[in-house]
Steps between C-alpha positions, in 0.01 A plus 500: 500500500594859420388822524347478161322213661362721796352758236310222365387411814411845600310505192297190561458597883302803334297341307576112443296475150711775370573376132916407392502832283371741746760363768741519238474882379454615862893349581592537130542081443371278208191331520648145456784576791222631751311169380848325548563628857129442621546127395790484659408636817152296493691187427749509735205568799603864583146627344259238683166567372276782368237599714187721503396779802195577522317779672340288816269806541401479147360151551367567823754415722520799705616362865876421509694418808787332646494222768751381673486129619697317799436139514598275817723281311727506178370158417127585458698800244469226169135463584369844541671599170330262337138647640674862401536372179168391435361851650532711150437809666797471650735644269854496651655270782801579650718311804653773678762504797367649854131471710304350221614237269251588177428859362181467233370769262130411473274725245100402539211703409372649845581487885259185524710340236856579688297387831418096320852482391608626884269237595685215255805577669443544854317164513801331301616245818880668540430824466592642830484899397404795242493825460325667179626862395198604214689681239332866461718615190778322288797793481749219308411150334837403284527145428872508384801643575756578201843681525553805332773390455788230487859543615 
């Protein structure tokens, strides 16, 4: 990877269905070498997937919030990701370090909704703790992080 690479990327960050040509006259490359170098970079797993964001609000989604989730043993952990898993309004899982062992980003389409998923997890047998922060306004949502820059 170079930093020819990285304007690529920044490119495709912007706007990932931006067309070979466009990408191309915007960091003054051919077509078939931004083609070549997005290949490249999908092939050898560095760009995983292309995704779609969608406006939850849009769609009716207009409750988000974070919970955080302490169980009362790592071994019930492989189990209640499995029942996360299964729970699509859960939208991100993480394991974190510290009080709780699980932080979840949950989007559902009221309070009632967030309060049936609550009630999913709390009665999950393990669960020892949460706490649920609802999310009043999204200030930064970046899904990737790309150097400016190599050295």
């Amino acid at each position: 990877m170079d930093n020819i690479d990285l304007k690529i990327l920044n490119c495709l960050k912007k706007n990932a269905r931006e067309k070979a040509s466009a990408i191309g006259d915007e960091i003054n490359l051919s077509v078939s070498a931004v083609t070549e170098r997005i290949k490249r970079m999908e092939n050898s797993g560095l760009i995983r997937q292309y995704t779609l964001i969608i406006d939850q609000k849009k769609i009716g989604n207009d409750v988000s919030a974070i919970m955080e989730v302490a169980m009362e043993h790592p071994r019930l952990g492989d189990a209640f990701l499995e029942m996360i898993d299964n729970i699509p309004n859960v939208i991100s899982c993480f394991c974190v370090t510290g009080d709780f062992d699980y932080i979840l980003h949950i989007v559902t389409d009221s309070t009632d909704g967030l309060d049936d998923i609550y009630g999913k997890i709390r009665s999950f047998d393990g669960v020892a703790n949460t706490k649920t922060h609802i999310i009043l306004k999204k200030i930064k949502n970046e899904h990737t992080v790309i150097p400016t820059e190599l050295s």
